[in-house]
C-alpha positions as CSV (number, residue, x, y, z in Angstrom):
1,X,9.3,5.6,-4.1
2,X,9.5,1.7,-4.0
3,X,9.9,0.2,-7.6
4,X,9.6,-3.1,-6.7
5,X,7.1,-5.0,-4.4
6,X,5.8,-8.3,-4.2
7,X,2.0,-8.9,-5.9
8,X,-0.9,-8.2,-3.2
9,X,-2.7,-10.5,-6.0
10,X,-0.5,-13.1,-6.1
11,X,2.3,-12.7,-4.1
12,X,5.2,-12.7,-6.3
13,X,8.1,-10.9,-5.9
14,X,8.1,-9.8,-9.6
15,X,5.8,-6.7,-9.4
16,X,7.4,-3.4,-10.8
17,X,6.4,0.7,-11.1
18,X,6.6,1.4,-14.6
19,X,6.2,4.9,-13.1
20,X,2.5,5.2,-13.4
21,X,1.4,1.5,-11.8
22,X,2.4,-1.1,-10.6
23,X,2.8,-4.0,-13.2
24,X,2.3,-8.1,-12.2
25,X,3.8,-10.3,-14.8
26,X,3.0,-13.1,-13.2
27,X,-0.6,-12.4,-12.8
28,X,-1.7,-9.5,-15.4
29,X,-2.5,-7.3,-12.1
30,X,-1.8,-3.6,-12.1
31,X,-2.4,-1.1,-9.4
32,X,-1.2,2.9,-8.8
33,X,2.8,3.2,-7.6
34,X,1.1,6.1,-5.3
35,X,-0.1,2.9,-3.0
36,X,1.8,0.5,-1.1
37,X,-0.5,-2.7,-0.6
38,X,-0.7,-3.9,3.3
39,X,-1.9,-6.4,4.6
40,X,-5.4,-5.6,3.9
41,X,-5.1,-4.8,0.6
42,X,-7.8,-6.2,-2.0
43,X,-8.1,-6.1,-5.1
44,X,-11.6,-3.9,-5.3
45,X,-9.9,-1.2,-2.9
46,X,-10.7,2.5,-3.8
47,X,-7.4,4.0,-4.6
């Protein structure tokens, strides 16, 4: 599993898994670790 990634939101290369979600402490933004954002990933996606 990849515990870091970089914010589909914002883009920032801060974004963690605390194991449940993703976490954005840049922007506020959480989404599930079980998906890896591409690059058509928005933020109203059905996970």
């Amino acid at each position: 599993m990849i515990l870091n990634t970089d914010c589909p939101f914002c883009g920032s290369e801060n974004a963690y898994c605390n194991g449940v979600e993703y976490e954005c402490p840049d922007c506020g933004k959480t989404w599930p670790c079980s998906v890896i954002p591409d690059d058509d990933f928005e933020e109203d996606d059905e996970f």
